[in-house]
C-alpha positions as CSV (number, residue, x, y, z in Angstrom):
1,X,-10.2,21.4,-8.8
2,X,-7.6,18.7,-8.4
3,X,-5.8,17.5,-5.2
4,X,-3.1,15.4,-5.2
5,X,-0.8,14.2,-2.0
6,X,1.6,11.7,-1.4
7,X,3.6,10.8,1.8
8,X,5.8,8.0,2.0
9,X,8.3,7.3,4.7
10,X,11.4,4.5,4.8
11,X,13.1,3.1,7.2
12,X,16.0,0.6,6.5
13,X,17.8,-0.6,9.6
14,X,20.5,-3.5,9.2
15,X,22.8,-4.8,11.9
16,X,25.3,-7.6,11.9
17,X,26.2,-7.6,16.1
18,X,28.3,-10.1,17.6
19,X,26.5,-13.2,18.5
20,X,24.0,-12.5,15.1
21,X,22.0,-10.3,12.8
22,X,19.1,-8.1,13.6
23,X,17.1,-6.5,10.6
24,X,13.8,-3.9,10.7
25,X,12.2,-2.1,8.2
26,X,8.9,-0.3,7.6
27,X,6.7,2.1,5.0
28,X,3.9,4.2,5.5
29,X,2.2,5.3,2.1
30,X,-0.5,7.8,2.3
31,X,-2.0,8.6,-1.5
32,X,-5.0,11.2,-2.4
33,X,-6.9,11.7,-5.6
34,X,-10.2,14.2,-5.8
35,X,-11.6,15.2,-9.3
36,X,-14.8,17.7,-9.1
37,X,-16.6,19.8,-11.5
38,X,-18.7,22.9,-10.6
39,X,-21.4,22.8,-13.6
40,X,-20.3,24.4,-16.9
41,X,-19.2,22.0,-19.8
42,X,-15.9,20.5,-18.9
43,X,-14.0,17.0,-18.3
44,X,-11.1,16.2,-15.9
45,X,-8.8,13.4,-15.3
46,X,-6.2,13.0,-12.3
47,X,-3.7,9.9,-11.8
48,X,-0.9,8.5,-9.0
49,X,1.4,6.1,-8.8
50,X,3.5,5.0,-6.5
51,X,6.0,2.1,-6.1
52,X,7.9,1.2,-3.1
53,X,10.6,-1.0,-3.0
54,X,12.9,-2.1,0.5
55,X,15.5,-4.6,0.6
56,X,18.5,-5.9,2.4
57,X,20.7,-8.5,3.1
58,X,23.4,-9.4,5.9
59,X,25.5,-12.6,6.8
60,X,28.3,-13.2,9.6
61,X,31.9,-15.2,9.3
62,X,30.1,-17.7,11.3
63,X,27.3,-18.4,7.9
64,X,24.5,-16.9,9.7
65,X,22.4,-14.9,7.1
66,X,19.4,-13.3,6.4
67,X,17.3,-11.0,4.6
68,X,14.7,-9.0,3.9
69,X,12.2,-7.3,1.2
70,X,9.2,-5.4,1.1
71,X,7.3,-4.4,-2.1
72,X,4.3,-1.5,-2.6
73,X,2.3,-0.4,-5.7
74,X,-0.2,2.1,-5.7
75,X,-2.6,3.1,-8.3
76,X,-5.5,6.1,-8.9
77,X,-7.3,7.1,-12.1
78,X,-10.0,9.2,-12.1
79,X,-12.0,10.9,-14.3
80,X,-14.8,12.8,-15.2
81,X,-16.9,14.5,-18.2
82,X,-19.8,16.9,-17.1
83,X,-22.5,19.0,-19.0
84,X,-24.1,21.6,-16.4
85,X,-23.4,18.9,-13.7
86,X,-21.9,18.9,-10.7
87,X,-19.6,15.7,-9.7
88,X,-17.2,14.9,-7.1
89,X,-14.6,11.9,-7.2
90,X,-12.3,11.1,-3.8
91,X,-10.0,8.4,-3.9
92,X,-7.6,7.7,-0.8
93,X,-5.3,4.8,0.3
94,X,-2.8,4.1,3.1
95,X,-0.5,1.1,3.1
96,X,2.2,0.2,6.2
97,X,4.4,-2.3,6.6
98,X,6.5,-2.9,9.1
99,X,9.1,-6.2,10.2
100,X,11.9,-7.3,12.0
101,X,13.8,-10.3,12.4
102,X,16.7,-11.8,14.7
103,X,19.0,-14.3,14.0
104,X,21.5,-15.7,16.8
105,X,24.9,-17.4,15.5
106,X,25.3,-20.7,15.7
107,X,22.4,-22.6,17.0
108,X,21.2,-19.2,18.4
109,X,17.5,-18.6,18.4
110,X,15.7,-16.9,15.5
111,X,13.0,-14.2,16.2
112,X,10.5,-12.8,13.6
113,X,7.8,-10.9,12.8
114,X,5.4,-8.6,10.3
115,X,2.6,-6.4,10.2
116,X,0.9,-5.4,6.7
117,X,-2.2,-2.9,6.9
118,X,-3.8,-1.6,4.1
119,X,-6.9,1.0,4.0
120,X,-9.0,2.2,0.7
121,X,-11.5,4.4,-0.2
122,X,-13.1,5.7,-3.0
123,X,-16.8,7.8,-4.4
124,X,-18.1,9.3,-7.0
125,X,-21.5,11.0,-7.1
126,X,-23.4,13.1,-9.8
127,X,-26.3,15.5,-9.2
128,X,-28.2,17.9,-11.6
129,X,-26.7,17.7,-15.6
130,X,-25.4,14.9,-17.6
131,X,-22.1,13.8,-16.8
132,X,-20.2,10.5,-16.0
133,X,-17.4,9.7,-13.4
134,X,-14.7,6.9,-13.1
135,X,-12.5,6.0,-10.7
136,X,-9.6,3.1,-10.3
137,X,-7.6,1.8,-7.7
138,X,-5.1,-0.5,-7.6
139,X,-2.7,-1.6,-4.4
140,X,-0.3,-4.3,-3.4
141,X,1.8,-4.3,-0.8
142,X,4.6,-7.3,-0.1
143,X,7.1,-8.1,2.7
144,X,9.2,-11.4,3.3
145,X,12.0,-12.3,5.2
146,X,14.5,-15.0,5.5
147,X,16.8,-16.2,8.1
148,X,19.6,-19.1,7.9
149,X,21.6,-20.3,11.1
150,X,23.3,-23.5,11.7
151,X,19.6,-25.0,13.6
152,X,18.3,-24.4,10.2
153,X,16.0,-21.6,8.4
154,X,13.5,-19.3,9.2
155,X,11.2,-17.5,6.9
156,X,7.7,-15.6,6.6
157,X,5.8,-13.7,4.0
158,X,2.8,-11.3,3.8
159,X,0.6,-10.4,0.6
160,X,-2.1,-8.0,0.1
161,X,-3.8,-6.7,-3.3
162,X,-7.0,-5.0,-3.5
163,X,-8.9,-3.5,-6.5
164,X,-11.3,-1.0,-6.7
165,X,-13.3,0.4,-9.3
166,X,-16.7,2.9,-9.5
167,X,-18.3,4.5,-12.1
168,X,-21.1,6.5,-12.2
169,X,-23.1,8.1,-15.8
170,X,-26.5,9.9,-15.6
171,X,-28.8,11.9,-17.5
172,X,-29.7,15.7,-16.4
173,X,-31.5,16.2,-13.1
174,X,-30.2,12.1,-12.2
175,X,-28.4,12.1,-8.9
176,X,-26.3,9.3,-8.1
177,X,-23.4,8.0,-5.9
178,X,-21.0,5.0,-5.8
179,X,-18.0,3.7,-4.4
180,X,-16.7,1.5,-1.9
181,X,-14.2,0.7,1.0
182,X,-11.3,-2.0,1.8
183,X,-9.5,-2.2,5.2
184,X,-7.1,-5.2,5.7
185,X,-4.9,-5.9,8.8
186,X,-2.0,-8.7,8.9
187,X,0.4,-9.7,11.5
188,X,2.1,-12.8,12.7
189,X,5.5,-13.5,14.6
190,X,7.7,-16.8,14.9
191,X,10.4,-18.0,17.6
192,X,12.5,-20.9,16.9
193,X,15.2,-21.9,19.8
């Protein structure tokens, strides 16, 4: 049986008010994988990818400007071969990113800040015939932002890759069971008057 589900939502928000520019935009990625065979002589194999990619940009007559990006790439492959065996692969991730930045004319005051959170799972187990199990995951998520007034410029930037990989192989009547977890939580915010 094979399970795939994806969910991704966007929001882009760009405004260029009187008196400066205010930007916001987030993702929430949400990716499954599962590979399992029920004994019998058979292999399987199940992949996702996923790529996000937000940008924008705004400036005002008065040469206030600013702009922002925010980059996601998610990866699953797994498989499996089985003779008489019974094995189960489950791979999940969920990525967010959300930020928001304010940028007053003039020598108005700049206002930013991000969030980044990024949480993976992944198994693979084996139990009674021979059979082998695989199982890869990739992620990185991205988000800057700039900001340019007449005070001067404003910037931050978030990163966060992960890799994880699990394999399992036995011989009949092994039993085994691998895999492994990442959870990863950013945030940071910056005034300038």
């Amino acid at each position: 049986m094979r399970k795939i589900a994806c969910l991704v939502s966007l929001v882009v928000v760009s405004s260029a008010l009187a008196g400066g520019i205010t930007q916001m935009e987030d993702f929430t990625a949400n990716i499954g994988n599962a590979v399992n065979l029920l004994h019998g002589t058979q292999s399987a194999s199940s992949s996702n990818l996923l790529t996000i990619l937000n940008n924008q940009k705004a400036s005002t007559p008065c040469l206030t400007c600013a702009k922002q990006e925010q980059i996601g790439f998610f990866s699953q492959v797994g498989s499996a071969n089985g003779m008489c065996a019974l094995i189960g692969l489950h791979q999940q991730i969920i990525g967010a990113g959300v930020q928001m930045q304010t940028i007053g004319d003039g020598v108005g005051p700049k206002l930013q800040g991000q969030q980044l959170a990024l949480l993976a799972t992944q198994d693979v187990a084996k139990a009674d015939g021979a059979g082998t199990a695989t199982a890869d995951q990739v992620m990185s998520i991205s988000q800057n932002q700039d900001g340019l007034n007449a005070a001067g410029p404003a910037s931050e930037s978030s990163v966060v890759f992960g890799v994880q990989n699990a394999m399992i192989s036995g011989a009949p009547g092994a039993t085994g069971m691998a895999g492994g977890s990442i959870g990863v939580s950013t945030s940071q915010t910056q005034t300038v008057n």
